[in-house]
N, C-alpha and C positions, 0 to 999 in steps of 0.2 A: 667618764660621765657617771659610772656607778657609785666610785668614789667619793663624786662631788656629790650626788643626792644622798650618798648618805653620812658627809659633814651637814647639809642642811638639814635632814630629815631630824638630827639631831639635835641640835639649833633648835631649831624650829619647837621640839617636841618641851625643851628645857624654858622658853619665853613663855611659850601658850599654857605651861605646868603651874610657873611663876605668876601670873595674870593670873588662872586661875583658884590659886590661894587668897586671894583678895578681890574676888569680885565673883558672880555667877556664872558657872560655866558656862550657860549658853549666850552671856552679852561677851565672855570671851570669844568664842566660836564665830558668832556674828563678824564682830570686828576684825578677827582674820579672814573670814571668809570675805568680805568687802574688799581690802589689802591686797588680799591673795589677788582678786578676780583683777583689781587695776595692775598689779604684776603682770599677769601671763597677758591682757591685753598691751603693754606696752612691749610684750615682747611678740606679738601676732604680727608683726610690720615686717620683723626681721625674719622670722622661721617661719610665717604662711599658714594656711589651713584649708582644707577640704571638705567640706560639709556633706558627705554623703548620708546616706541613711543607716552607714552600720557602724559610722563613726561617731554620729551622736546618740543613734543607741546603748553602743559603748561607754560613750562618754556619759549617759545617764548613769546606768550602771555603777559606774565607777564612782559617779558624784553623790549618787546614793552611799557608797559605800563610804566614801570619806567622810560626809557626815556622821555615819556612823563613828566610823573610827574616830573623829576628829572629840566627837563629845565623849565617848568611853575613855579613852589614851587622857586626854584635858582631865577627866574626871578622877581617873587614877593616880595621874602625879600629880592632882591637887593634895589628895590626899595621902600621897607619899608613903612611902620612902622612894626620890624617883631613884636611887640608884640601887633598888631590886624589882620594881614594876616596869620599868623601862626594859631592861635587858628580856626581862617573861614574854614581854610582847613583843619583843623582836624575831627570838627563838623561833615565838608559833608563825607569824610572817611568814619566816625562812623556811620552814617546814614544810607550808603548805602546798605551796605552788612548786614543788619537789612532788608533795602527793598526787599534785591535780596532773603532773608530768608522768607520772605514774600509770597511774590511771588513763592517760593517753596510749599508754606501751610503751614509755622509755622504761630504760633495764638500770635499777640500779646494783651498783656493785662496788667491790673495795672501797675507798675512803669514803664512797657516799654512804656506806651503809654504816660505816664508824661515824660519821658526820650524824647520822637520823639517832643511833642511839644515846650518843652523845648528847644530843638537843633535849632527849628525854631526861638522864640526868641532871643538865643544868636546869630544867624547867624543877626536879626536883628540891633540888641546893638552893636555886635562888626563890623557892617557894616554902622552906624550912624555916623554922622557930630558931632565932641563934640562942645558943646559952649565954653569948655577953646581954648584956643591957642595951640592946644596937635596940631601934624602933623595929615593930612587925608591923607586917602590912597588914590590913582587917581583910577579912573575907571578900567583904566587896568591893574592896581595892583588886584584890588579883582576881573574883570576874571580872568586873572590867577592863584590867589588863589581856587574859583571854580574850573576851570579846574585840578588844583593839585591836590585838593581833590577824585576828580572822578579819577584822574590817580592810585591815592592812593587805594582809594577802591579796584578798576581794581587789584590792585597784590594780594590785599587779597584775593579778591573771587579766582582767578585762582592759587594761593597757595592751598588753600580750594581745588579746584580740584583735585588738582596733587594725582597722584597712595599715597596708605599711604606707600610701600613698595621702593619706590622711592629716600629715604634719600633726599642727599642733591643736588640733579639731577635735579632738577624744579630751584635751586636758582645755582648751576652753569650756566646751560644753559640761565638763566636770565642775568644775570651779565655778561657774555662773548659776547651774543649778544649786552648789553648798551654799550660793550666797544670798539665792532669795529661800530657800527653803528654812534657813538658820534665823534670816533675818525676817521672815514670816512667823516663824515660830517663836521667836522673841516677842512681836509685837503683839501677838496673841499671850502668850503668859506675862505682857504688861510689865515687863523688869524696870523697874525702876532704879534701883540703885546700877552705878558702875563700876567698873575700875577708879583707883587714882591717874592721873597724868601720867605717872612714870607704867604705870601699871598699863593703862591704855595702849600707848607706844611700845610695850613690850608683845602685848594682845598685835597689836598692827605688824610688826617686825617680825609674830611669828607668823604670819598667814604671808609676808612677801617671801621670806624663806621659804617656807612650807611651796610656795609659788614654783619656787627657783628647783626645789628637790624634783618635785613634780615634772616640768619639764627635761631636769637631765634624767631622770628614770625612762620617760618615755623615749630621748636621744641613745639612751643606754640599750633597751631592748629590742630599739630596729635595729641595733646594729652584733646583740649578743643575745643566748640562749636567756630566757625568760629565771631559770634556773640557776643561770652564772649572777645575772645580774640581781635577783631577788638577797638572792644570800649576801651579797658585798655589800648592797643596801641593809642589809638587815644589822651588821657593823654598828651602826648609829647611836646605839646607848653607848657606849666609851665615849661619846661626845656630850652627852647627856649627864654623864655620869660625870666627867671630867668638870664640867659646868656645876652641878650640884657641889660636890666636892669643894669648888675653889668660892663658887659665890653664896651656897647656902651652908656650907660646913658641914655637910652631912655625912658621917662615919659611914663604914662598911664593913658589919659584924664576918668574922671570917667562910665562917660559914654561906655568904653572901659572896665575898671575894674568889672563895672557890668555885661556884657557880656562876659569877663573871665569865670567870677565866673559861671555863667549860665551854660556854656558851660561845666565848669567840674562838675558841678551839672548834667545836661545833659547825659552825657558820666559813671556818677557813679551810676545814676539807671538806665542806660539800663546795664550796667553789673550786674548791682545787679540781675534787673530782669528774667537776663536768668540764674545766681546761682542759683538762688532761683525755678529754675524748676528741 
């Protein structure tokens, strides 16, 4: 299930990028959110939900948080380059919810501690000036790849929260909140213009993927360490990246390349490291 959220997480992050170089990020966001919310309700029939009080707590939480993330991450590989903004904000993901495990009293040690420093380097490498003529990201491309990161994190950990008896009640109530909060917020700044057609359908496609990640995260973490699972998810720019590559053309200054590579070096032994307990 980790796996699978995070082929879609990546999907997902490459349509709603796409969308958003051609229309305003927040009628992209809108239109996923809408998508998304008719996803995971056609899949409430088959996986169930529990509405208790600390599941839609949760679930707010969380849906706060994906807003968040949802406009920084959109806004970042609008403005490109997704395949060194994408991998920045997966790193910190991966990171964090290791920290927040931390900080509970888990003990890290060998590969995880190679894995945490190693995340530091690639956030370096793939945050460097290349010497080729590869595009730089601006400033306010990698905040808000940081910032998406941390949004990111934010839904894992409070996924990680939610009641285990709760099914799929924490990622409704997530998703129902992004959808009137984005689409509140639209109709209040009055956007007028939108996507093209093709551009629309991509905005839609990524919010039922985004849908789809969503729920196998949450299938992923009842059933494995918050830790194991965040990191494998966190994978997801190579899918991102492999998308950019074949359908936007986008190079990868070396110096980029090696900070890839780092990054999913990174992300492969802090998973090892918590199998391996």
């Amino acid at each position: 299930m980790a796996v699978i959220s995070s082929f879609a997480y990546g999907s997902s992050d490459f349509l709603g990028g796409l969308a958003a170089k051609h229309a305003p990020v927040l009628r992209v966001v809108a239109i996923a959110a809408l998508a998304g919310l008719a996803g995971v309700l056609c899949a409430l029939p088959l996986i169930g939900a529990h509405f208790s009080a600390q599941a839609v707590a949760w679930g707010m939480a969380n849906g706060l948080a994906s807003v968040a993330a949802s406009v920084l991450l959109y806004r970042c590989l609008a403005l490109g380059p997704m395949n060194v903004l994408s991998p920045l904000a997966a790193v910190i993901s991966a990171v964090l919810p290791l920290l927040v495990a931390l900080a509970q009293g888990e003990r890290l040690e060998g590969l995880a501690a190679m894995g945490i420093a190693l995340a530091f380097v690639a956030v370096v490498l793939i945050s460097a000036r290349p010497r080729q003529p590869a595009r730089r990201p601006l400033p306010v491309a990698l905040l808000c790849a940081v910032g998406a990161g941390g949004a990111v994190a934010t839904q894992a950990i409070t996924l990680d929260h939610a009641p285990p008896d709760s099914a799929l009640a924490p990622v409704v109530v997530s998703v129902a909140l992004n959808a009137m909060l984005t689409v509140t917020a639209e109709f209040v700044a009055r956007i007028r213009s939108g996507p093209r057609p093709g551009m629309r359908t991509a905005a839609a496609m990524s919010g039922l993927v985004a849908a789809l990640a969503h729920v196998a995260f949450l299938l992923a973490v009842r059933q494995g360490p918050l830790s194991v699972v965040a990191v494998i998810s966190a994978l997801y720019p190579a899918v991102t990246v492999v998308l950019a590559r074949t359908v936007l053309h986008e190079r990868i200054a070396r110096v980029h390349q090696a900070g890839f590579a780092v990054a999913v070096a990174a992300v492969s032994l802090l998973a090892w490291s918590r199998l391996g307990q």
